[in-house]
N, C-alpha and C positions, 0 to 999 in steps of 0.2 A: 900977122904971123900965124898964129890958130885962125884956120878957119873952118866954120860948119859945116858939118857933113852935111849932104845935101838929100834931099829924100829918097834917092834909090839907094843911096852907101846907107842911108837908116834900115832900109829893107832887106839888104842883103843881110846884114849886121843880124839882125833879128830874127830872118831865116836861116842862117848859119848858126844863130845860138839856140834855136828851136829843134836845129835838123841833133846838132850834138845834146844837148839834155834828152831828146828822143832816146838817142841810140846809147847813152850812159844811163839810163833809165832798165830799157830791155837789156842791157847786159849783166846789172846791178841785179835784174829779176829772174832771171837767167842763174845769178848763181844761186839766189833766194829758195829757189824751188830747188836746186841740185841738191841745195844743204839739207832741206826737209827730205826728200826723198831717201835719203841716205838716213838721216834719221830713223826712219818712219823703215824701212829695209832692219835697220840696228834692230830696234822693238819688236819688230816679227819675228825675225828669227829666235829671240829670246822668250817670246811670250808665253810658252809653255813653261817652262822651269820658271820665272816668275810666276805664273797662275797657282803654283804648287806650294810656291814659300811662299805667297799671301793666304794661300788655303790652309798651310801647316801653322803660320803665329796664328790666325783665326783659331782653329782648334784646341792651339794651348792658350790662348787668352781664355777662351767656355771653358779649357777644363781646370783651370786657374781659381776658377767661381766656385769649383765644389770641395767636398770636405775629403779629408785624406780617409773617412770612417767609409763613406759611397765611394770610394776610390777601391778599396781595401774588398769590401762586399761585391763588388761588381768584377768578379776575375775575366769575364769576358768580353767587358769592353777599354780592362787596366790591365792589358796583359803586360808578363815583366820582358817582354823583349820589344824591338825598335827596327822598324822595316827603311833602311835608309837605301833611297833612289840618287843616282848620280847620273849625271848629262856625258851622252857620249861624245868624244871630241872624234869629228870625221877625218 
């Protein structure tokens, strides 16, 4: 009732499951790189207004370190106003 496949139904069998893991591979990688792409697109576009808030907490974390008395003495580098930059939306 069962009988063995014989060696070219092994061959075909084995190239038929080589030819598909192939091409489910390149398709799988195909989306791997779309994904990143689009990432990597996302982050550029933003990466100015990011560079500016890591740049701004950096500056108030040093100026966190000093005393309110060198805060106070120094009126021109603790001026009492605040230059705020906004991203424009195209």
């Amino acid at each position: 009732m069962n009988e063995l496949p014989n060696s070219y139904e092994v061959r075909i069998w084995w190239l038929l499951w080589f030819f598909i893991f192939t091409f489910g591979c390149i398709i799988f990688l195909n989306f791997v790189i779309a994904e990143v792409s689009s990432s990597y697109e996302d982050v550029k576009s933003n990466i100015e207004c990011t560079t500016y808030k890591v740049r701004a907490s950096m500056v108030k974390e040093v100026e966190d370190f000093l005393t309110s008395k060198y805060k106070k003495e120094n009126k021109f580098k603790f001026p009492k106003f605040v230059v705020v930059r906004e991203e424009e939306n195209n």
